[in-house]
TORDREN-527286 format. One record per residue: residue number from 1; residue in one letter; chain; x, y, z of N, C-alpha, C, O in turn. Coordinates in steps of 0.2 Angstrom, whole numbers, m for minus. Atoms other than C-alpha are relative to their C-alpha. Example, Ala and Ser with C-alpha at 12.3 -4.5 7.8 and 13.67 -1.06 7.14 Angstrom:
2
+-----+------+-----+-------+-------+-------+-------+-------+-------+-------+-------+-------+-------+-------+-------+
! seq ! type ! mol !  n.c1 !  n.c2 !  n.c3 ! ca.c1 ! ca.c2 ! ca.c3 !  c.c1 !  c.c2 !  c.c3 !  o.c1 !  o.c2 !  o.c3 !
+-----+------+-----+-------+-------+-------+-------+-------+-------+-------+-------+-------+-------+-------+-------+
!   1 !    A !   A !     4 !    m6 !     0 !    62 !   m22 !    39 !     4 !     6 !     0 !     9 !     5 !     3 !
!   2 !    S !   A !    m4 !    m6 !    m1 !    68 !    m5 !    36 !    m4 !     5 !     3 !    m1 !    11 !     4 !
+-----+------+-----+-------+-------+-------+-------+-------+-------+-------+-------+-------+-------+-------+-------+
//
This chain:
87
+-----+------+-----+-------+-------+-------+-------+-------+-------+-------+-------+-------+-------+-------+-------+
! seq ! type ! mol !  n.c1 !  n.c2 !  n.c3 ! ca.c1 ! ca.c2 ! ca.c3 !  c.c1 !  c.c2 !  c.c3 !  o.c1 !  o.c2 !  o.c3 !
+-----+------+-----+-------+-------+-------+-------+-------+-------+-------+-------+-------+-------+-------+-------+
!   1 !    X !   A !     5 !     1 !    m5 !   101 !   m16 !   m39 !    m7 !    m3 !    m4 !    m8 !    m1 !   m10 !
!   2 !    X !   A !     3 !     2 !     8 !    86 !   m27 !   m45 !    m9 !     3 !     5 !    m9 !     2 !    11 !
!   3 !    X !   A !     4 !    m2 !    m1 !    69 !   m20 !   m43 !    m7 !    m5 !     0 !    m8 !    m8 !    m5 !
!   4 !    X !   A !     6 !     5 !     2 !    52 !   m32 !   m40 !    m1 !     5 !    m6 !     1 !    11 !    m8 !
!   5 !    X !   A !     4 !    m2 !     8 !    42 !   m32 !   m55 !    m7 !     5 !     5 !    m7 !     4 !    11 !
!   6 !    X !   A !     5 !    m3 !    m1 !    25 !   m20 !   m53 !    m5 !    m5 !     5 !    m7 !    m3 !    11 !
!   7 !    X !   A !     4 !     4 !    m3 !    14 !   m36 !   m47 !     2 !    m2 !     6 !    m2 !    m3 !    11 !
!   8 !    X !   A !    m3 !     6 !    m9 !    27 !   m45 !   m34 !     3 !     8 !     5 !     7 !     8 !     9 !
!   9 !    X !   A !    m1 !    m6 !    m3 !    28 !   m26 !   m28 !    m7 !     1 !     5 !    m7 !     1 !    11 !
!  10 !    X !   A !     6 !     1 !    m5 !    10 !   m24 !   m23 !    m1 !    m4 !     3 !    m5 !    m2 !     8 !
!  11 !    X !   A !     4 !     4 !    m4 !     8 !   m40 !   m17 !     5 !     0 !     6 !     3 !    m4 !    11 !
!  12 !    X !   A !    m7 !    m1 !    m6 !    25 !   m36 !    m4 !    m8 !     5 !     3 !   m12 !     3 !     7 !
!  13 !    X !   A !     1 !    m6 !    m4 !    17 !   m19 !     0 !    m5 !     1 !     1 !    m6 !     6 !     4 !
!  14 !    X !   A !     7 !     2 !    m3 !    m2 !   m24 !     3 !     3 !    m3 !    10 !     0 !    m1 !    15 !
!  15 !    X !   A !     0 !     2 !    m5 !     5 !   m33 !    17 !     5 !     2 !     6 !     4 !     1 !    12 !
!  16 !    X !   A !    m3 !    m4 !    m4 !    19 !   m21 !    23 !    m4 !     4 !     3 !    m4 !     3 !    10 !
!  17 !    X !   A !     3 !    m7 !    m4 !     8 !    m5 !    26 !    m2 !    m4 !     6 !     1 !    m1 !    10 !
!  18 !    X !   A !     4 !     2 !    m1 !    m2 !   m15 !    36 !    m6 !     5 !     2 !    m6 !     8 !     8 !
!  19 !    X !   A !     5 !    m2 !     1 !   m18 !    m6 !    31 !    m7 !    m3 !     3 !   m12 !     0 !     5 !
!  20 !    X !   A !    10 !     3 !    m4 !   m33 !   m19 !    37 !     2 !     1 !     6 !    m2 !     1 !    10 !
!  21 !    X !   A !     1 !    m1 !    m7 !   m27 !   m17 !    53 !     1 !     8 !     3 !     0 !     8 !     9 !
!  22 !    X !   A !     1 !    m7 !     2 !   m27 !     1 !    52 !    m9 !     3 !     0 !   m13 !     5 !     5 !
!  23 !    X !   A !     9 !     0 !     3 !   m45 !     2 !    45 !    m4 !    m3 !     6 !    m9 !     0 !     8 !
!  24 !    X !   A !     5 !     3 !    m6 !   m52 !   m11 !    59 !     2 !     5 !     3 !    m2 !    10 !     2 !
!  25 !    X !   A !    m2 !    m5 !    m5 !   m44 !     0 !    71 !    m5 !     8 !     0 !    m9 !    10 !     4 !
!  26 !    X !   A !     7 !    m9 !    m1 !   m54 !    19 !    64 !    m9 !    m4 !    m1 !   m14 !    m1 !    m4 !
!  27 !    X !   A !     7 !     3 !    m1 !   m70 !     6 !    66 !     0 !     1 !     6 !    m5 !     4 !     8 !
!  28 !    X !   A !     2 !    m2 !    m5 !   m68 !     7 !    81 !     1 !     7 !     4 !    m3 !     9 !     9 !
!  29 !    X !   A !    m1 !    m7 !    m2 !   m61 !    25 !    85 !    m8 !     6 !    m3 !   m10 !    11 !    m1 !
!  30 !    X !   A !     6 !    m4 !    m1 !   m77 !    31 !    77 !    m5 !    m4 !     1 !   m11 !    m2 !     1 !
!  31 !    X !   A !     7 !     2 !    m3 !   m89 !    18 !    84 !    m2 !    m2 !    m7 !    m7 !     1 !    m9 !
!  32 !    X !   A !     6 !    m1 !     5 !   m96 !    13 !    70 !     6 !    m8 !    m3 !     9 !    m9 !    m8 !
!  33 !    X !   A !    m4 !     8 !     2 !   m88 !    m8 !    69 !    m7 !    m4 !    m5 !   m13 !    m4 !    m3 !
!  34 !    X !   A !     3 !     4 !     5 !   m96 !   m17 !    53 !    m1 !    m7 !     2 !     4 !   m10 !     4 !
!  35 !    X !   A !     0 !     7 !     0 !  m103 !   m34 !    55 !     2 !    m6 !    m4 !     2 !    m4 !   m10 !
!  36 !    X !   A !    m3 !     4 !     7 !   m96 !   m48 !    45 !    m1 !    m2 !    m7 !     2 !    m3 !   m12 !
!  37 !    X !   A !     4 !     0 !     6 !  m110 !   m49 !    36 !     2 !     6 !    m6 !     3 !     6 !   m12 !
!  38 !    X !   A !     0 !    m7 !     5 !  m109 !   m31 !    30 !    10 !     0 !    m4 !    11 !     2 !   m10 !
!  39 !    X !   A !    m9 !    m1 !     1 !   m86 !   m32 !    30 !    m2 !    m5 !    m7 !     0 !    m3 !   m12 !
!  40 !    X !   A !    m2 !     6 !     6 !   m89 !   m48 !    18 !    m2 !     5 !    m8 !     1 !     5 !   m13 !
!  41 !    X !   A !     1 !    m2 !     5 !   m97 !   m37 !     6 !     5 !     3 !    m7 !    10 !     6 !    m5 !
!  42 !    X !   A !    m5 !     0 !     4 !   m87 !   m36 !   m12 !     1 !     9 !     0 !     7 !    12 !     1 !
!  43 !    X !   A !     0 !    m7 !     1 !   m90 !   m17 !   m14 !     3 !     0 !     8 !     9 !     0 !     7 !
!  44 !    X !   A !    m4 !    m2 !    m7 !   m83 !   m15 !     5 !     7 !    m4 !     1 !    10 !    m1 !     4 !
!  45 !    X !   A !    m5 !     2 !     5 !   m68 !   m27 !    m1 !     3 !     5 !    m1 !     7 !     8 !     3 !
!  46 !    X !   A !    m3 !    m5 !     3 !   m64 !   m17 !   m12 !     2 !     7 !     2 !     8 !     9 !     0 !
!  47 !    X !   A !    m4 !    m5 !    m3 !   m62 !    m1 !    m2 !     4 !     0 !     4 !     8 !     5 !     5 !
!  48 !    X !   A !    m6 !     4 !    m3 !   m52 !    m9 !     8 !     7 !     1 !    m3 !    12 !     4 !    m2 !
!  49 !    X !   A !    m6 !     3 !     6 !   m41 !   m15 !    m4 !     2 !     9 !    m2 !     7 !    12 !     0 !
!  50 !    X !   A !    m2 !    m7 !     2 !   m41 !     3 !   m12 !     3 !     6 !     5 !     7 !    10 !     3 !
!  51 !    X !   A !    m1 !    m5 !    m5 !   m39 !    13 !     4 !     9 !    m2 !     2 !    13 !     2 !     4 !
!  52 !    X !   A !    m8 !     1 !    m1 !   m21 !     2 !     7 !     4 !     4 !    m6 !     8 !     8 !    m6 !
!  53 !    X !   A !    m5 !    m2 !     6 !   m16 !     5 !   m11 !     1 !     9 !     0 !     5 !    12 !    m2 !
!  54 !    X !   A !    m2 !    m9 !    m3 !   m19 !    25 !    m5 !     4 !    m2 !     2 !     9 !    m4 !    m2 !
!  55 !    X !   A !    m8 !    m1 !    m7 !    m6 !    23 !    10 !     4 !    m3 !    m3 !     8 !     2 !    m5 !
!  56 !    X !   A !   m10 !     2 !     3 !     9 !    13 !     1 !     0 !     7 !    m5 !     5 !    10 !    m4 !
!  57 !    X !   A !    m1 !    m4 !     5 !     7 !    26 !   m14 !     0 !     4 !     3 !    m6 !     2 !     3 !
!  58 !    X !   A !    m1 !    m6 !    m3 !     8 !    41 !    m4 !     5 !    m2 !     5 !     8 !     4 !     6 !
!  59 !    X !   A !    m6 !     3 !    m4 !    21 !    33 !     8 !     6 !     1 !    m5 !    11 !     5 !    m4 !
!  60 !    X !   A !    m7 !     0 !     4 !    31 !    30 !    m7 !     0 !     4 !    m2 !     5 !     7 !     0 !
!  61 !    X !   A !    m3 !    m5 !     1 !    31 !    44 !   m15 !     1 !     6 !     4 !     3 !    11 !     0 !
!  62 !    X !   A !    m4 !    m2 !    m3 !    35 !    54 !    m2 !     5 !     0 !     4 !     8 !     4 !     8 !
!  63 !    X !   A !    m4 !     0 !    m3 !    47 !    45 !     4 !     6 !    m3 !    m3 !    11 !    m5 !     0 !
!  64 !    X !   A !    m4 !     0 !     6 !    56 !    42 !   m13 !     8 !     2 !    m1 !    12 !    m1 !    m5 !
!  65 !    X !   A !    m5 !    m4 !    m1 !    70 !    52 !   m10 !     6 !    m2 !     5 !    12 !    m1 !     4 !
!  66 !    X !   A !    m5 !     1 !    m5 !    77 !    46 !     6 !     0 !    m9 !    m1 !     5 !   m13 !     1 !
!  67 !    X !   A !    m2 !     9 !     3 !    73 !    26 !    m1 !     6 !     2 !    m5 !    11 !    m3 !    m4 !
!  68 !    X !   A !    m4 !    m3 !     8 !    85 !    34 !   m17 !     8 !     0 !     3 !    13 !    m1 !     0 !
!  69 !    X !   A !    m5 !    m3 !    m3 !    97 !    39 !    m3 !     3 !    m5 !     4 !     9 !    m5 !     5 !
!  70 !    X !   A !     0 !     7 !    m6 !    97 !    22 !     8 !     1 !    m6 !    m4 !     3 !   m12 !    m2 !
!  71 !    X !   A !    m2 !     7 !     6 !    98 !    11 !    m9 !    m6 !    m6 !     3 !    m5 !   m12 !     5 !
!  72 !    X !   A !     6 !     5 !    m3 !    80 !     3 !    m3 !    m4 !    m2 !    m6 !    m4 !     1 !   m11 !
!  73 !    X !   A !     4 !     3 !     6 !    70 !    m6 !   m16 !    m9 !     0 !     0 !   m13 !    m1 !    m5 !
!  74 !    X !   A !     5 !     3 !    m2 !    55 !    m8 !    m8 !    m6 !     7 !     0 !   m10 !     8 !     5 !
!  75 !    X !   A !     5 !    m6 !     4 !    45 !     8 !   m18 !    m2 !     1 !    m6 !     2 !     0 !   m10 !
!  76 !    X !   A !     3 !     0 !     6 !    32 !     9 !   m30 !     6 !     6 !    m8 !     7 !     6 !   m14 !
!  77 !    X !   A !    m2 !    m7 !     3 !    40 !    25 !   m37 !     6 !    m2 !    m5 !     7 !    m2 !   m11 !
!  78 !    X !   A !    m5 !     3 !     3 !    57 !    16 !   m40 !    m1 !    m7 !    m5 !     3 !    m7 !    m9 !
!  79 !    X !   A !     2 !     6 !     2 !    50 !    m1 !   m47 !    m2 !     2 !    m7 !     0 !    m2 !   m12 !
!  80 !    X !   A !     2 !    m1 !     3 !    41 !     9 !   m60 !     5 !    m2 !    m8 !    11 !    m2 !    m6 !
!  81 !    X !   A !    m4 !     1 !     5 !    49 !     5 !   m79 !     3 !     9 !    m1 !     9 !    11 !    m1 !
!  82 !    X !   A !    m5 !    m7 !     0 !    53 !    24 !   m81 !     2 !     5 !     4 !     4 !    11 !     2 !
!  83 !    X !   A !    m4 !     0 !    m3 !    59 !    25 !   m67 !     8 !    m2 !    m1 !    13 !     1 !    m2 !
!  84 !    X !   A !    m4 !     3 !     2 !    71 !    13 !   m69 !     4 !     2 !    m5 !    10 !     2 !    m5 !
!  85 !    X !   A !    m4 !    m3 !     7 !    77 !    21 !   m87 !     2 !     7 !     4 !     8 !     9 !     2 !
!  86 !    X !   A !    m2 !    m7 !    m1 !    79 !    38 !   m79 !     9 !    m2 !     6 !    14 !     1 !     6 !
!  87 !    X !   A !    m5 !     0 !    m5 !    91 !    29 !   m63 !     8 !    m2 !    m3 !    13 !    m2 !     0 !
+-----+------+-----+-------+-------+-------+-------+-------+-------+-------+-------+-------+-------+-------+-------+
//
């Protein structure tokens, strides 16, 4: 089985979780939607970006086990280099 490499992984699994549409969505459940002036900001970017790479990483690794059992590739956990030495 052949594993993305670490880089062609995040750039898969940024756009799997779908986390910005996630995100806009608790803008509006707590009322409180950013203007575009303020969303373009690099530092608000950036949490963005960080708060997906939370969800795939806590997705994957609890869900590690049943990918391991389903023969799935598409987890950080597995992709890792010692992972792969241990499988």
């Amino acid at each position: 089985m052949r594993y993305p490499s670490i880089g062609q992984y995040k750039s898969i699994r940024i756009k799997l979780v779908a986390g910005y549409p996630v995100i806009d969505l608790k803008e509006l459940g707590v009322d409180l939607i950013f203007s575009a002036e303020v969303a373009a900001y690099p530092f608000v970017q950036r949490l963005r970006y960080m708060s997906t790479d939370i969800t795939y990483l806590c997705n994957d690794l609890f869900s590690v086990e049943k990918e391991l059992y389903r023969n799935e590739v598409i987890n950080i956990i597995l992709a890792t280099p010692a992972t792969l030495a241990r499988l």
